[in-house]
C-alpha positions in Angstrom: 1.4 8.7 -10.6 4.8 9.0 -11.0 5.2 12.8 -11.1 2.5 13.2 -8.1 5.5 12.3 -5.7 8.3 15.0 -7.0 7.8 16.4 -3.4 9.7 13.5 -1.8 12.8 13.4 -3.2 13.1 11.6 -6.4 9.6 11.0 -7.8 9.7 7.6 -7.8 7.3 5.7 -5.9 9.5 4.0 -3.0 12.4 6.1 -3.4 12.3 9.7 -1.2 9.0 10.1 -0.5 9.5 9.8 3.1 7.3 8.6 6.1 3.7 9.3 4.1 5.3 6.9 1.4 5.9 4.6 4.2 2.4 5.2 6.2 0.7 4.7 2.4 2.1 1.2 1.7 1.4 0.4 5.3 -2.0 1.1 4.6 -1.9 -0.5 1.3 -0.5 -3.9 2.5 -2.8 -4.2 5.8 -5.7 -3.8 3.4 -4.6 -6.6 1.3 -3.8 -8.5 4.2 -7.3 -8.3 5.5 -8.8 -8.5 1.9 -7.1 -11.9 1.5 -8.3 -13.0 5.0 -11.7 -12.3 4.4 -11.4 -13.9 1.0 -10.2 -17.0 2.6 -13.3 -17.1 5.2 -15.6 -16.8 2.4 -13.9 -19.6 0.3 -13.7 -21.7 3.7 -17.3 -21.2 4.7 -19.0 -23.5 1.9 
């Protein structure tokens, strides 16, 4: 995973990889964000 981002810059994942890097982890958090929500409804619902 670490070598998949040499394109970027530096190869690193948050380092140089530029707006896709940032677009990605947007992606990444919203869908943990929702993930967690629906989570709670199902825990809240019994």
């Amino acid at each position: 995973m670490m070598g998949f981002n040499t394109w970027g810059g530096y190869g690193s994942m948050m380092g140089g990889t530029g707006s896709f890097g940032i677009i990605t982890w947007l992606v990444i958090l919203v869908d943990l964000i929702l993930a967690g929500i629906w989570l709670w409804q199902q825990i809240t619902k019994k």
